[in-house]
matplotlib code that plots the C-alpha trace (Angstrom):
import matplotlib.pyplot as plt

x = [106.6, 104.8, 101.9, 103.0, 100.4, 101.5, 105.1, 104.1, 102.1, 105.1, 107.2, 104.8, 104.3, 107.8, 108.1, 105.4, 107.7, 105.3, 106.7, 106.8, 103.6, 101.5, 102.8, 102.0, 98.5, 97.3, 99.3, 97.1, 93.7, 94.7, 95.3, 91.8, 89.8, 91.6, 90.9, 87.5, 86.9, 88.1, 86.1, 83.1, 84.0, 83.9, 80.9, 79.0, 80.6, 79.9, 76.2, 75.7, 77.2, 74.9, 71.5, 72.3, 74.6, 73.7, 70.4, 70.2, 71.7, 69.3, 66.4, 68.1, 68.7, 66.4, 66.5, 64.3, 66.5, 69.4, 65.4, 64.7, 68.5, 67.9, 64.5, 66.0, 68.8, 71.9, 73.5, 72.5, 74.2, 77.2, 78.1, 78.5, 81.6, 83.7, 84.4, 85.1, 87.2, 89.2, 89.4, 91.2, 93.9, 94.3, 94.6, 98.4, 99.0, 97.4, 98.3, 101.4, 101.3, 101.1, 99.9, 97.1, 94.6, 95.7, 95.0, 91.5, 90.2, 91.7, 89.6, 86.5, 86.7, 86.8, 84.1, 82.0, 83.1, 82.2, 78.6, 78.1, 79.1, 76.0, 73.9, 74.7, 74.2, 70.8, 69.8, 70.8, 68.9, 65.9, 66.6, 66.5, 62.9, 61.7, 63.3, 61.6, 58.2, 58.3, 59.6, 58.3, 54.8, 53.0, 55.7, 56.1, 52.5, 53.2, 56.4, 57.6, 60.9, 61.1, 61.1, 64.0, 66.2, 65.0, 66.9, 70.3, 69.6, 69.6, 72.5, 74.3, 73.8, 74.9, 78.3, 79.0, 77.8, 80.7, 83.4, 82.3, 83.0, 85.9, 87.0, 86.9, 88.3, 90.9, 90.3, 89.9, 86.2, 87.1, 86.8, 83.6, 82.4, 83.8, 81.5, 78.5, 78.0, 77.9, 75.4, 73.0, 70.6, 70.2, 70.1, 67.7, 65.8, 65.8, 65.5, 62.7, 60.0, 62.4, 63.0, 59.8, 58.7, 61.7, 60.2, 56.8, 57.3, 58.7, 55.4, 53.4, 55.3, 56.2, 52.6, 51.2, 49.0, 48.9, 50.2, 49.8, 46.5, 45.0, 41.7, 41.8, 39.9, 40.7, 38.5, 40.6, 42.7, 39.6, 41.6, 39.4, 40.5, 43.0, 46.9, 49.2, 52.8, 54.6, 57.9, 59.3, 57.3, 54.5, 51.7, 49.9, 46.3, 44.0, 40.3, 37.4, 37.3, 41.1, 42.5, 45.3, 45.8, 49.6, 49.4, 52.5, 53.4, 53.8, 49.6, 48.7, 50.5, 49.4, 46.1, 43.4, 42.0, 39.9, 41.6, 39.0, 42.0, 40.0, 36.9, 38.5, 40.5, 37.0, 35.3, 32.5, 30.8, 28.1, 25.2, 23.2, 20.0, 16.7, 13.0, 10.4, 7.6, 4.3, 3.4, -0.3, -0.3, 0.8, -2.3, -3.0, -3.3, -6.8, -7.5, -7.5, -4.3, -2.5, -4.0, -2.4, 1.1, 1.4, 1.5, 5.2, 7.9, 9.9, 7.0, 5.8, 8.0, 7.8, 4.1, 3.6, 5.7, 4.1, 0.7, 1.2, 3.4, 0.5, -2.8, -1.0, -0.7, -3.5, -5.2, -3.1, -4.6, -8.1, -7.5, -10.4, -9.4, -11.3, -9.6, -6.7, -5.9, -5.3, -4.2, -1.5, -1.9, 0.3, 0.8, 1.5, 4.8, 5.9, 5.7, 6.9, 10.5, 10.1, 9.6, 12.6, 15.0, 14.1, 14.6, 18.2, 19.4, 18.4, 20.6, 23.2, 25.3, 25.0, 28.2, 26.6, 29.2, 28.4, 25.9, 22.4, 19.6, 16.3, 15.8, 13.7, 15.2, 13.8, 10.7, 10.5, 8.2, 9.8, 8.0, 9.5, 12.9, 13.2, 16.9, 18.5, 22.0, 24.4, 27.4, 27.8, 30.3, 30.7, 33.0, 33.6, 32.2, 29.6, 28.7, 28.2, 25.8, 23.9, 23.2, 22.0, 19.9, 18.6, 17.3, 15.7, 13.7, 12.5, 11.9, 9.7, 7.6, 6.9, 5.9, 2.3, 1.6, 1.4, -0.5, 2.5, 3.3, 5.9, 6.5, 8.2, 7.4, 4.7, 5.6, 4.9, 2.8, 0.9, 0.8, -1.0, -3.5, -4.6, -5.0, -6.9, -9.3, -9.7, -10.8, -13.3, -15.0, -15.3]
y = [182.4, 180.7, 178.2, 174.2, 174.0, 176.8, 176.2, 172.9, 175.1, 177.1, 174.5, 173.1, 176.5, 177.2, 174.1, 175.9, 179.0, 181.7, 184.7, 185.3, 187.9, 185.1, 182.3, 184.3, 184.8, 181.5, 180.0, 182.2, 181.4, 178.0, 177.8, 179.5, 177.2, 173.9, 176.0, 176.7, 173.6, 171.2, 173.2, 173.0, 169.1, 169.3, 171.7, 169.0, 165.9, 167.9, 168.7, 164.7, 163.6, 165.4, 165.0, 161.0, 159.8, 162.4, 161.7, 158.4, 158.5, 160.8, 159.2, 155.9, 157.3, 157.1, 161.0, 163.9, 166.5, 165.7, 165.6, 169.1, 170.1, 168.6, 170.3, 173.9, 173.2, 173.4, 170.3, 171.3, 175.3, 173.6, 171.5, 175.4, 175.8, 172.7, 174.3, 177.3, 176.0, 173.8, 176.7, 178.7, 175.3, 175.0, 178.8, 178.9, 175.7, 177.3, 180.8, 182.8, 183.9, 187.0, 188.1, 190.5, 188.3, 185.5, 187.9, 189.6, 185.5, 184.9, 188.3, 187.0, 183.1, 184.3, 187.3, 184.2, 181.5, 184.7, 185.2, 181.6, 180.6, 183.5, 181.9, 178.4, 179.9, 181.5, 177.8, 176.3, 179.3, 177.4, 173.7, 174.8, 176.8, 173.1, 171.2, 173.2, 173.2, 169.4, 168.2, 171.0, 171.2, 172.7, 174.8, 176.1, 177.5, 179.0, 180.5, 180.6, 181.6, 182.7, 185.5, 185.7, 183.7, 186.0, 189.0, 186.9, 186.1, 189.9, 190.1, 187.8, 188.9, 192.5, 190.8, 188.6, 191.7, 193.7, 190.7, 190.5, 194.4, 194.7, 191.5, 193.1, 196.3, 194.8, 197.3, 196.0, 194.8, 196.8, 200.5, 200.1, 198.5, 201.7, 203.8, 202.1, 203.9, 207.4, 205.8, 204.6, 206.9, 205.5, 202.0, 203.1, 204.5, 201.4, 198.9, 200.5, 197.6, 195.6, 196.6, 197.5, 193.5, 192.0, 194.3, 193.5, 190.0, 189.7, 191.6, 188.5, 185.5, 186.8, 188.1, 184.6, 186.7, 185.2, 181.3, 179.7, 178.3, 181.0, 182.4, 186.0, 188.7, 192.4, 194.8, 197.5, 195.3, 193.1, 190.1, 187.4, 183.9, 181.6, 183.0, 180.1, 182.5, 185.0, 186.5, 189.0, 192.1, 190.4, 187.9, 186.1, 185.2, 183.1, 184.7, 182.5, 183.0, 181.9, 185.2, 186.2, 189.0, 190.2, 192.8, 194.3, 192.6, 196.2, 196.6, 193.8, 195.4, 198.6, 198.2, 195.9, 192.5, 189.5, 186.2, 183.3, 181.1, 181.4, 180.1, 176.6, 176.2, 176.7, 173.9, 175.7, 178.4, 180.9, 180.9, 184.4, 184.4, 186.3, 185.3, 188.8, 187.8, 189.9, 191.1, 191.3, 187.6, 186.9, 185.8, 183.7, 179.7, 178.1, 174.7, 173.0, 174.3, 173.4, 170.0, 169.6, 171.1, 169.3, 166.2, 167.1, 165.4, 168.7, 170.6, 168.1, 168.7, 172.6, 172.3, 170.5, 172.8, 175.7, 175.0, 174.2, 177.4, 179.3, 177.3, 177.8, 181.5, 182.0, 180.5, 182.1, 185.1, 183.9, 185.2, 183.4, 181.0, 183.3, 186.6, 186.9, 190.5, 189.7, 186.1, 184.7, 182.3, 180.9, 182.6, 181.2, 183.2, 182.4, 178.8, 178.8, 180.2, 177.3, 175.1, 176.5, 176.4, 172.6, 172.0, 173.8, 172.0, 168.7, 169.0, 166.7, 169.2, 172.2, 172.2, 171.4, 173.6, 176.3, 179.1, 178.2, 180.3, 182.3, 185.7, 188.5, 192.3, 195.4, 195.4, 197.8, 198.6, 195.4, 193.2, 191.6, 190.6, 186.7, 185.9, 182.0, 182.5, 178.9, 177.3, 175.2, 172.1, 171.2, 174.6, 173.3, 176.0, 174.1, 172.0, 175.0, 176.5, 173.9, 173.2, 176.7, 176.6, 173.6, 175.3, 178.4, 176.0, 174.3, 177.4, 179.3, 176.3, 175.4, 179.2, 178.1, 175.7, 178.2, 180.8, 183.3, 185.0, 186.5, 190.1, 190.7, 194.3, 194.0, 192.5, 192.8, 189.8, 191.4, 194.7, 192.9, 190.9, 194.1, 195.8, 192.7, 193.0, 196.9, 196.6, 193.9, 196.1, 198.7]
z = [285.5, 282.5, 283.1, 282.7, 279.9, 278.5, 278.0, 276.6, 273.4, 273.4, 272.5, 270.2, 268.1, 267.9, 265.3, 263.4, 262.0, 263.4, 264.9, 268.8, 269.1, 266.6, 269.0, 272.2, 271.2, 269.9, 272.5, 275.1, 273.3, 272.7, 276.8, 277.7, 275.3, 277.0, 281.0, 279.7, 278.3, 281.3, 283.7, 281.6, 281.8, 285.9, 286.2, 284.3, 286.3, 289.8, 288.7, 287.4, 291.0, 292.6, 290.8, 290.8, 293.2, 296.0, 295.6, 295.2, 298.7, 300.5, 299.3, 301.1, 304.2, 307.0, 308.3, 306.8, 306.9, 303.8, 301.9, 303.0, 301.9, 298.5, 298.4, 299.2, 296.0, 298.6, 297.3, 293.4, 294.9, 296.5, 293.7, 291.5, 294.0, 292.8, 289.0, 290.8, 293.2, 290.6, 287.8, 290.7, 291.3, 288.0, 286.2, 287.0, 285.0, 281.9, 282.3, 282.9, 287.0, 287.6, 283.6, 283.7, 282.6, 285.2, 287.6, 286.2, 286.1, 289.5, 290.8, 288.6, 290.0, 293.7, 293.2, 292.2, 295.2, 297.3, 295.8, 295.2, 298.7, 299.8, 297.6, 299.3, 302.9, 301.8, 300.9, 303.8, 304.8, 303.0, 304.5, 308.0, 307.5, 305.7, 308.2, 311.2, 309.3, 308.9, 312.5, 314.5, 312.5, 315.6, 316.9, 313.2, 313.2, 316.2, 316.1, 312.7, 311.5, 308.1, 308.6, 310.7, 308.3, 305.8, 307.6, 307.9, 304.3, 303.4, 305.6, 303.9, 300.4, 301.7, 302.6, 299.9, 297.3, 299.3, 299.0, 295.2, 294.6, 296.5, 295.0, 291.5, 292.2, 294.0, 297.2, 301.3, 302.3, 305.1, 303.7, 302.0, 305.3, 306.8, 304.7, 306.1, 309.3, 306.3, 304.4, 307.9, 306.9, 303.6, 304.6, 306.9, 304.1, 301.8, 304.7, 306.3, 305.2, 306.1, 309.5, 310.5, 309.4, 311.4, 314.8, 313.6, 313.0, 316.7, 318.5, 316.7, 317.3, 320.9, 321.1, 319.3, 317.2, 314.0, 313.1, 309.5, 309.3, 311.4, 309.4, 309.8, 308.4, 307.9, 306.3, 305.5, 303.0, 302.0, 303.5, 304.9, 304.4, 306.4, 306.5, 304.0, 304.8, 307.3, 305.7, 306.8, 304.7, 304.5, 305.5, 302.6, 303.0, 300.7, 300.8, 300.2, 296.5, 296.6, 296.0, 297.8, 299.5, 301.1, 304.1, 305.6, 308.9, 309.9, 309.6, 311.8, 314.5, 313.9, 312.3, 313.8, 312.5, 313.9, 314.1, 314.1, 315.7, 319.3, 317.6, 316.6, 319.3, 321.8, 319.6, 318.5, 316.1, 317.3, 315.8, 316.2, 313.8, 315.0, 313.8, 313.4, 315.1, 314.0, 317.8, 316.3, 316.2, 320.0, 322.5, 325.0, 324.3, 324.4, 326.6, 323.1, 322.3, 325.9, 325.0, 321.7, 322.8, 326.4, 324.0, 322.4, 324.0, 324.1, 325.7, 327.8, 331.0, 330.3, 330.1, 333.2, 335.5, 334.1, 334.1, 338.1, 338.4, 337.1, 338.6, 341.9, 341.5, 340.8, 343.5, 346.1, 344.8, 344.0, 340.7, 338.8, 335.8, 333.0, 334.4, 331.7, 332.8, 336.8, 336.6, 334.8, 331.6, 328.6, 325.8, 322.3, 322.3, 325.4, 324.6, 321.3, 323.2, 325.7, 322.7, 320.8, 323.6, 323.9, 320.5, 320.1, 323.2, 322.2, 318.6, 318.8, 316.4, 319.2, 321.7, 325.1, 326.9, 325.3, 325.5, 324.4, 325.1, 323.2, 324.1, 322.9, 321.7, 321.2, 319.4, 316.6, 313.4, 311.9, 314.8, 318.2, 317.4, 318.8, 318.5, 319.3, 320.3, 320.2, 319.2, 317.0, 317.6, 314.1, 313.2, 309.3, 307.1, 305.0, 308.1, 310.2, 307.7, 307.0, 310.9, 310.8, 307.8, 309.3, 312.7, 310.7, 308.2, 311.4, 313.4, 310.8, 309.6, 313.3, 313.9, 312.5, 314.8, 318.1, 315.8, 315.9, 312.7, 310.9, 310.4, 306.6, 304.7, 302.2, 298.8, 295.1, 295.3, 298.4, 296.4, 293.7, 295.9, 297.5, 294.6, 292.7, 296.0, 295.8, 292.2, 292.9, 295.2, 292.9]

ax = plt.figure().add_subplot(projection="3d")
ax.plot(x, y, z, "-o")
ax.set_aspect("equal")
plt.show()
């Protein structure tokens, strides 16, 4: 049965005194221009609605979600299906049912609603990640879900590229779909990143052992920098120098990394720096020097509980006050720690809940190892460091003061000085 539109150019050419095959064919071009041309017309009018009037409307409404929608391109998507869906109402009308170009455009128009409508779906897809990520900002960190609606959007690309195939062909979804369970080892094969990220993915948000904003570093894919995305392959991480490194999800289950998450959420940064003390410079203090250094404020309670420790041990054993090998006496060492745990406890940058103490290590040929051990409550990068370079500029100028010394390996410059002195001798 001939198309309305195309009787109408029928009866219109038969006037002109062409003959029947000339007539069919322009009146078939003629028919497809006009088709093509009025659902060029509504492609344009759906895509104006949308970017204006749509739009116009979510910005006016009060909820965040149609924004997240228009963000993701679903309503710019869904307005792609109104030509399609009016080429398909209005084919007959142009061209003669049942012809086999009326059906090879009919196949073509719903191969495309059927891709199309995947392509809306993996959109939405896209609104509902922005839409968690916006009113669940915490939870998102925590439990994210892209990478789950990245798996139902491979999912549903699989089906609509089956409707679209079978659509053109002209054959049932239901015996390609049949052929699947044949080709499962395939799938397998060419999924396999895929799957292993979906199981992987699971382990870490069920395990909470990565979020966004986490700063993680692993070694053995020179990642070290704060995690910006978790998909479903992959987790994205921008380094220091603001490089970005991508690490199958796979690896963090598998492999092993350090996640610096615990670190902010305690509230404060260790600080572990040691000072080489030249051993050859430790003694005991003089009168003059208990003098000077009872006078500190930091020292001043140290000093006094000290001094009467020792005085009364010393009489209990009759230990005279000039015996430094029996008795007991300050050393410059010992009360430069005293002094230095004073000082780092009374920063108001160190975290007062926190581990804070001075202790010595192993002495070796580099000297006695003194390392401070804190936390800093100011976790901020720059902040952190400068709180640290702080403490060690203090630390090694004050050194002086209790005669102590600092052990470093000879230098050029020493090199030189002993060898200007050796020649003067000579």
């Amino acid at each position: 049965m001939p198309g309305i539109i195309n009787t109408v150019l029928g009866r219109f050419w038969a006037t002109s005194g062409l003959s029947i095959e000339w007539i069919g064919r322009f009146n078939t071009i003629l028919a497809l221009l006009i088709f093509i041309a009025i659902v060029a017309i509504i492609a344009k009018c759906s895509f104006i609605l949308v970017l204006f009037m749509v739009h116009r409307i979510v910005k006016k409404t009060k909820t965040t979600w149609d924004d997240k929608l228009m963000e993701s391109r679903f309503f710019i998507r869904l307005s792609r299906l109104i030509p399609a869906i009016a080429a398909y109402v209005l084919i007959p009308a142009f061209l003669t049912a049942g012809g086999g170009m009326t059906v090879f455009i009919s196949r073509l128009i719903v191969a495309y609603m059927a891709g199309m409508s995947a392509h809306i779906c993996a959109a939405f897809l896209n609104g509902v990640n922005l839409i968690y990520r916006s009113d669940a900002a915490e939870i998102a960190k925590r439990k994210p879900i892209k990478g789950y609606l990245q798996l139902a959007k491979v999912f549903l690309y699989i089906v609509g590229g089956i409707l679209v195939v079978t659509t053109l062909i002209n054959v049932s979804p239901l015996g390609i779909l049949s052929g699947v369970g044949a080709m499962s080892a395939v799938l397998m094969l060419v999924f396999k990143d895929s799957i292993l990220g979906f199981v992987s993915s699971m382990q870490l948000s069920s395990n909470d052992m990565v979020r966004i904003g986490d700063w993680i570093e692993m070694p053995a894919y020179n990642a070290d920098g704060d995690v910006i995305d978790i998909t479903l392959q992959s987790v994205k991480v921008q380094n220091w120098d603001k490089t970005i490194t991508s690490i199958p999800i796979y690896a963090l289950v598998s492999d092993s990394f350090k996640n610096w998450r615990g670190m902010s959420d305690a509230g404060g940064r260790r600080i572990k720096r040691s000072i080489y003390i030249d051993m050859r410079s430790v003694r005991f203090l003089t009168h003059e020097e208990i003098g000077r250094l009872s006078a500190l404020p930091p020292l001043a309670a140290y000093m006094k509980t000290k001094l009467a420790e020792i005085t009364e041990y010393n009489k209990t054993l009759a230990i005279p006050e000039d015996d430094y090998v029996s008795g007991r006496h300050l050393t410059n060492l010992g009360t430069y720690r005293a002094y230095t745990e004073a000082y780092l406890k009374a920063l108001p940058q160190a975290a007062k809940n926190m581990t804070n103490m001075v202790r010595y290590l192993q002495p070796n040929e580099n000297g006695l190892q003194m390392e401070i051990y804190l936390f800093s409550a100011d976790t901020a990068w720059v902040n952190y460091e400068r709180f640290q370079a702080d403490i060690i500029d203090h630390l090694l100028a004050t050194l002086q003061e209790f005669g102590l010394k600092v052990f470093q390996h000879p230098s050029g410059g020493d090199l030189q000085v002993i060898a200007e002195k050796l020649e003067r001798r000579v």
